[in-house]
Structure formats: structure tokens, C-alpha cells
C-alpha positions as a printed Julia matrix, in Angstrom:
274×3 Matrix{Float64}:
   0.0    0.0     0.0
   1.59   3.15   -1.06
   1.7    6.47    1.55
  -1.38   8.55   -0.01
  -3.55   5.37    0.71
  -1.78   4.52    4.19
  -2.1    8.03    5.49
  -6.04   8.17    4.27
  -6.22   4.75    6.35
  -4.32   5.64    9.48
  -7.26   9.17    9.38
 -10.21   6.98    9.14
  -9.35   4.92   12.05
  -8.38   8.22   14.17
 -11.83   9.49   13.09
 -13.33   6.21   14.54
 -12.06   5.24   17.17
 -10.25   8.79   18.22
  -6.79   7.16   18.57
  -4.39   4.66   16.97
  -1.4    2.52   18.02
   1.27   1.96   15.71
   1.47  -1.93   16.94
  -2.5   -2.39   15.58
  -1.63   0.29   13.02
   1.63  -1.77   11.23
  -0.24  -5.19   11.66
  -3.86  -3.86    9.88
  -1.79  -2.5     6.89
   0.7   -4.68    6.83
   4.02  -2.79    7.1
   6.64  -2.37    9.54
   5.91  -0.22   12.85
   9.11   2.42   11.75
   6.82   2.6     8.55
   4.09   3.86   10.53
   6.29   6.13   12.72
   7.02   8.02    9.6
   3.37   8.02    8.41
   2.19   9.48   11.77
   5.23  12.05   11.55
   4.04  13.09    7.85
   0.77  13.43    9.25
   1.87  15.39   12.54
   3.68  17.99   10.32
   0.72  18.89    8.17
  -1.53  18.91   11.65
  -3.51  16.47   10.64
  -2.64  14.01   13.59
  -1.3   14.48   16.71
   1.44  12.08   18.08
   1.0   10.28   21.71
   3.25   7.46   23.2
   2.96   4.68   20.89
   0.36   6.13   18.39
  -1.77   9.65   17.58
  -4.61  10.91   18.02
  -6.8   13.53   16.41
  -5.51  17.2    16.85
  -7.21  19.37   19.2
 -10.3   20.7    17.95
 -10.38  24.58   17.17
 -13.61  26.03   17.66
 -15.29  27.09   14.09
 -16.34  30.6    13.22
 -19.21  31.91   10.93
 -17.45  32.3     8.22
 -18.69  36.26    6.51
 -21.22  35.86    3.83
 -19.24  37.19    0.79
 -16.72  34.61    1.27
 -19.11  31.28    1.81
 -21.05  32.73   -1.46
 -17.55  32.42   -3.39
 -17.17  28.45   -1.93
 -18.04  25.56   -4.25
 -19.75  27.86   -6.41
 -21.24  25.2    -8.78
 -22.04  22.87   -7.2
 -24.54  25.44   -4.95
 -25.85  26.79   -8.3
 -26.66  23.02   -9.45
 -28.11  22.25   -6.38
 -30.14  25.44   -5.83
 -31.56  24.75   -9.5
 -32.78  21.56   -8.57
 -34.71  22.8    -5.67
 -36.38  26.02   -7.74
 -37.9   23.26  -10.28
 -39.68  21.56   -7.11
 -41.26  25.05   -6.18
 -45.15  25.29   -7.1
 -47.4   28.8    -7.52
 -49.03  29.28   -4.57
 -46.95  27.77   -2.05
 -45.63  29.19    1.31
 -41.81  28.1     1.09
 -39.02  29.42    3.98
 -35.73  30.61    2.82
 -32.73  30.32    5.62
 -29.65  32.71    5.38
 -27.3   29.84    3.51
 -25.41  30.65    0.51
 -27.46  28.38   -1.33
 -31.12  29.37   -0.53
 -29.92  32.98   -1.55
 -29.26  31.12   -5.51
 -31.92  29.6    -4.78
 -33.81  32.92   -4.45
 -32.05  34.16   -7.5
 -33.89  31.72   -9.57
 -37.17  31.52   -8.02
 -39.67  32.65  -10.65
 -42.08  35.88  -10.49
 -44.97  33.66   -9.68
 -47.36  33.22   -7.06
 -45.36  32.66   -3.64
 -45.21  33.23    0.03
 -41.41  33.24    1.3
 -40.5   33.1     4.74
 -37.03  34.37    5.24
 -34.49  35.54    8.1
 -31.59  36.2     5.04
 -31.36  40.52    3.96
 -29.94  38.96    1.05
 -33.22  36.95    0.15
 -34.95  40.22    1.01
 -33.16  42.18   -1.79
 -32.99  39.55   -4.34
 -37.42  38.8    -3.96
 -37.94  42.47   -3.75
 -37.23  42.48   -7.7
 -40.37  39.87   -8.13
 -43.08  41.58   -7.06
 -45.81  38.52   -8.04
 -43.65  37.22   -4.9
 -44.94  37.97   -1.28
 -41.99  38.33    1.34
 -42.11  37.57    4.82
 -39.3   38.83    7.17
 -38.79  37.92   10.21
 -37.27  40.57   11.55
 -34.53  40.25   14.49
 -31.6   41.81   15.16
 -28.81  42.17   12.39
 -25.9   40.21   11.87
 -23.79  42.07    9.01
 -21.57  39.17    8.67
 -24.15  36.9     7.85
 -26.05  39.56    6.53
 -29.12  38.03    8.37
 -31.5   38.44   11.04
 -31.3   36.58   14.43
 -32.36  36.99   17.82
 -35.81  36.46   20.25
 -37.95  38.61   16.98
 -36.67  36.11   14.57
 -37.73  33.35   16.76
 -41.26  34.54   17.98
 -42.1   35.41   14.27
 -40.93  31.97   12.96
 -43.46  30.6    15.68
 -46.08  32.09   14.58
 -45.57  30.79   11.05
 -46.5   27.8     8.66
 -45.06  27.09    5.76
 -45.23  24.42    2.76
 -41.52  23.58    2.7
 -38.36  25.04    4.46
 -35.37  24.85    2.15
 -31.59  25.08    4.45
 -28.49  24.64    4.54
 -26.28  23.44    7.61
 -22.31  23.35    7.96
 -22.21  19.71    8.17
 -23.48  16.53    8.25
 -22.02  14.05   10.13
 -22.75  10.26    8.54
 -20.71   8.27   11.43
 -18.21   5.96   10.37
 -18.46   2.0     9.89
 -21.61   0.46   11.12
 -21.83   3.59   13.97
 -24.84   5.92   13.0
 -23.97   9.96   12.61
 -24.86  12.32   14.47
 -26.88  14.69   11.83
 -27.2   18.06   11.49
 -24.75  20.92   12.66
 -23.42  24.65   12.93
 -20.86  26.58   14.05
 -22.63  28.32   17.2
 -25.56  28.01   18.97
 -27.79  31.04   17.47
 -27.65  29.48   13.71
 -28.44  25.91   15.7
 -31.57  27.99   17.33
 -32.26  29.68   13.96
 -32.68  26.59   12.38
 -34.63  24.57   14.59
 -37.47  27.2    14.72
 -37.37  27.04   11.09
 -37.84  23.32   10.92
 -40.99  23.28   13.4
 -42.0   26.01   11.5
 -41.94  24.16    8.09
 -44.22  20.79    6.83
 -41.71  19.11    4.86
 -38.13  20.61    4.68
 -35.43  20.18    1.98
 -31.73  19.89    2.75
 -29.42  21.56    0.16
 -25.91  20.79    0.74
 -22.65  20.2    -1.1
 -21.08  17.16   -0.88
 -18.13  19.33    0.71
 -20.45  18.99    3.94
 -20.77  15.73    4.11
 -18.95  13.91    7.05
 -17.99  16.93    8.48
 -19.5   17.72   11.94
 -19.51  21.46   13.02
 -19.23  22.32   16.88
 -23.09  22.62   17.56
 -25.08  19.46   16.62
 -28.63  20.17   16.41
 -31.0   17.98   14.52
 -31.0   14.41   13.41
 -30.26  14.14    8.87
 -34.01  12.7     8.91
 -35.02  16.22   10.03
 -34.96  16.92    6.02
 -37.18  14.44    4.21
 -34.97  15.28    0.72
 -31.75  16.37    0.53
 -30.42  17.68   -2.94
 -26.45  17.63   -3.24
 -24.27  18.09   -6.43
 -23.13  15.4    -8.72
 -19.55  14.44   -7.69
 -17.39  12.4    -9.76
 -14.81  12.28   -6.47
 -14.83   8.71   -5.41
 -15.08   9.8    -1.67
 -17.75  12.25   -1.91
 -19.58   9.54   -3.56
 -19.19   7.57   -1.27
 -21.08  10.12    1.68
 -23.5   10.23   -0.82
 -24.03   6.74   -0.9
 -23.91   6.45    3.14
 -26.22   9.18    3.01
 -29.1    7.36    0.86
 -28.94   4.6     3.04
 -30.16   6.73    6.34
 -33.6    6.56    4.74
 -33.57  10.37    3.52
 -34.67  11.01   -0.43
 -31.2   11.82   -2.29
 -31.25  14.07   -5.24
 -27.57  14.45   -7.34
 -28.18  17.58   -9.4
 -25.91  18.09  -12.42
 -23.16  20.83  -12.2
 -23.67  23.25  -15.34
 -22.29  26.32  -16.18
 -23.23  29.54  -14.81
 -26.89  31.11  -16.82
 -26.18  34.41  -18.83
 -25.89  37.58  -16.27
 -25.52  35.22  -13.11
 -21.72  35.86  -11.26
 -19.63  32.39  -11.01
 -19.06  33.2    -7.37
């Protein structure tokens, strides 16, 4: 087995079972332990492991940050504008739909048509974009402004979101964690506890609630976990040709949830690339 695939080996079994011994470590992949010493070493430098007598374990973590809106807009791009395409052709005239502050929803938003609609949003940047359809009615929350996320949050946001219904809440999340092996994952998560909140009102708000994520997402757990993947009854990610990523997909489809793969295309006339 050559480095690339030991070092991807000696991660997954860190991720599992949060530390590994070089003794179990040589005999599972069948090289010597000195081998392994230098694989955790390689490892250790780019602070992907950390090294312990006899073995590593996983580095500490470092806690996450809401990252500001202009540069999660700019992140995986296509994929979000594959995804978000996918979810405007499931949209019907006269529905009440809710729009979270993601990246995604906001394309999603951008190619919404000048129909019918009720939207329930949090997200200025839904705001702006719907205020340009005016066959569109537009429901903000209100709440106290975050100019980062360029999106409303707070006790407002909340008590308005309570005293909502809608057809379908369509969100985003910073990961979703599948477990590893036969071990079941731990769903849903954010970086802090006020987008956690956020989105939990929006879900008991909603009927039936889409998941739009990039397969970037997937198998990634943020620090606040808040809501089991069967939360969503569809999620829609992007077609990914990565052998890994395809992989989370697959583990994902097996948790019961409806997968959709929407096909990557190149950006419509007059839309930015990021």
C-alpha cells in the first residue's frame, strides 16, 4: 500500500475510534511499525494528527467561526448553483416556502420565478434579491442584524418563525455528520448556537423541509449538533465524480432520507460564477 492510501487509512481509524497505536496500526496494513512512525510524523507535520506514546490521536479541535457571507457565497460555487436549481424546479405557484440565510437558498432565491409565492425568510440577502419579483410575497422575520451573515437573528426572529407555517423550508447546515463503519452519525450541525436555534425554529416552522448541501459537507460535523439528517425528508447535493464524496452520498441514501444528485452546469447568462 503506497503512503497517499496509508495516510487516508491511518485518518479513518483516528476518526473512529479517536486514537491509533502503531502496533495495531503496522499489523492492519501490513508494514513495519518504523513505517508507521514516519506516516504518523508526515501526518503530525501537516496537523492532521497528533502524536501520543505509541500512536496519535486527532488534533485538538479549534472552535469554528461563521465564516462572513461574501466569502461562503464564493465556496463551491457550482455545485450550490446546481443544487439550488434543482430545488427552484420543485417550487409550485401558490406555495408558502421558507428561505434560511445559507449561501445556497440565496441562488436559490435568485432563480425563483415571479410567480405566485409566500417566502419566509431571516436572510437581507433573500430580502433584496425577492424584492425584484413583485408577483412574490416576502415575509421577514425581523430580528436583530448580523452584518456578517447579513441576516436576522435573535428572540424577533424566533417569535415570528413561531407564529408561522409554511409548505416547505429549504436550508443549509455546515455539516453533516454520517458516522463511520456500522456507527450511525450524528446529523445536522453549525458553528454556534444562534444558527443551531435559527434553524430549529425554522424546521418546526416548516411541513416538509429540503436539505441543500454540497457534498463538501458531508462527514464533516460542526461544533453545535442540532437535529438528526431525517429532520430533512430530501436532501439535494451536487453530482460528484470524487470517489469519496460519492461515497457520503451513498452512506447518506442509506439513512432513509430522499437523495437528489443535481448536475453541475455552467453559470446562466448575467448570473456571477461566485
Amino acid at each position: 500500500m503506497i503512503a497517499p492510501h496509508r495516510h487516508r487509512s491511518i485518518l479513518v481509524r483516528i476518526q473512529a475510534g479517536g486514537v491509533a497505536r502503531v502496533s495495531e496500526l503496522a499489523r492492519e496494513l501490513d508494514v513495519t511499525e518504523e513505517t508507521i512512525r514516519r506516516d504518523l510524523k508526515a501526518l503530525a507535520d501537516r496537523g492532521e494528527v497528533e502524536r501520543v506514546h505509541g500512536g496519535a490521536v486527532a488534533p485538538p479541535a479549534e472552535p469554528e467561526r461563521e465564516l462572513p457571507f461574501a466569502q461562503r457565497h464564493a465556496a463551491h460555487a457550482a455545485a450550490k448553483r446546481a443544487i439550488a436549481a434543482a430545488a427552484a424546479s420543485a417550487v409550485e405557484p401558490g406555495q408558502a416556502i421558507a428561505l434560511d440565510p445559507s449561501t445556497t437558498a440565496c441562488q436559490l432565491a435568485l432563480l425563483l420565478p415571479d410567480a405566485p409565492l409566500t417566502v419566509v425568510t431571516n436572510s437581507l440577502v433573500v430580502c433584496s434579491l425577492l424584492a425584484e419579483k413583485p408577483a412574490i410575497e416576502v415575509i421577514c422575520t425581523g430580528g436583530t442584524l448580523d452584518p456578517e451573515a447579513m441576516a436576522f437573528f435573535g428572540l424577533a426572529t424566533a417569535e415570528a418563525l413561531e407564529k408561522l407555517r409554511v409548505d416547505r423550508l429549504f436550508f443549509s447546515c455546515r455539516g453533516v455528520d454520517l458516522g463511520f463503519g456500522d456507527g450511525a452519525g450524528r446529523g445536522l450541525s453549525e458553528t454556534n448556537d444562534r444558527h443551531a436555534a435559527l434553524k430549529l425554529a425554522m424546521l418546526r416552522s416548516a411541513q416538509a423541509a429540503t436539505l441543500l448541501v454540497d457534498t463538501s459537507k458531508l462527514g464533516h460535523a460542526s461544533t453545535v449538533l442540532y437535529a438528526p439528517v431525517d429532520a430533512a425528508d430530501r436532501v439535494i447535493v451536487e453530482r460528484s465524480a470524487d470517489p469519496e464524496r460519492a461515497a457520503a452520498v451513498a452512506r447518506l441514501r442509506s439513512s432513509g432520507v430522499e437523495v437528489e444528485e443535481a448536475q453541475a452546469s455552467a453559470p446562466p447568462r448575467g448570473v456571477a460564477a461566485a
